[in-house]
C-alpha positions in Angstrom: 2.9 -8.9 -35.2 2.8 -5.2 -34.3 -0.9 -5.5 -33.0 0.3 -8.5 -30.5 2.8 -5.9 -29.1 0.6 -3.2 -28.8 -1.9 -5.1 -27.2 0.8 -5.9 -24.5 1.5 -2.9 -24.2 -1.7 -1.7 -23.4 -2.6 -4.4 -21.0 0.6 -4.1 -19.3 -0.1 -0.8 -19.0 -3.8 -1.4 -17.4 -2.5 -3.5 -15.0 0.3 -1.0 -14.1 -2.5 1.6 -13.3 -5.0 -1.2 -11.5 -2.2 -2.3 -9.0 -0.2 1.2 -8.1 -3.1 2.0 -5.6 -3.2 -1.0 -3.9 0.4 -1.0 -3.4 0.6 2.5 -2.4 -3.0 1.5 0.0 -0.7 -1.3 1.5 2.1 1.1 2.3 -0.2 3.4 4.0 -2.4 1.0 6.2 -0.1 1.5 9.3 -2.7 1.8 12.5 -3.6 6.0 12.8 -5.2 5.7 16.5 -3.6 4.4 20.2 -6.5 1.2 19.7 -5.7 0.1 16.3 -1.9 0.5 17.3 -2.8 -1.9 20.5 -4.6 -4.1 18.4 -1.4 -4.4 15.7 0.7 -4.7 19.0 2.5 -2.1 17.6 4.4 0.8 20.1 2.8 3.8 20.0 4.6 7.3 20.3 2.9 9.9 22.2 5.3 12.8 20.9 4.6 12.2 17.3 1.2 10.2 17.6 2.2 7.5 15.4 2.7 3.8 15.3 5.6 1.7 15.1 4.5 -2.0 14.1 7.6 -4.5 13.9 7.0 -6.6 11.0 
């Protein structure tokens, strides 16, 4: 019984630590230049050079 729950554990924990980059990778895949912005059909701000993409 006590090896089923560790072995849980452990694999919850793998996929924990496999899946955290690609969320944080998803958060942080806004466009960083004027084309990819145009290409998003995003609006880009010349002030603070950065993209605003309505999802």
């Amino acid at each position: 019984m006590i090896s089923k729950v560790l072995s849980g554990a452990v694999l919850a924990g793998l996929l924990l630590s496999v899946s955290a980059p690609i969320v944080a990778y998803a958060e942080d895949a806004a466009p960083k230049t004027k084309a990819d912005c145009k290409k998003a059909k995003g609006t880009w701000d010349k002030a603070t050079k950065t993209c605003t993409v309505k999802k």
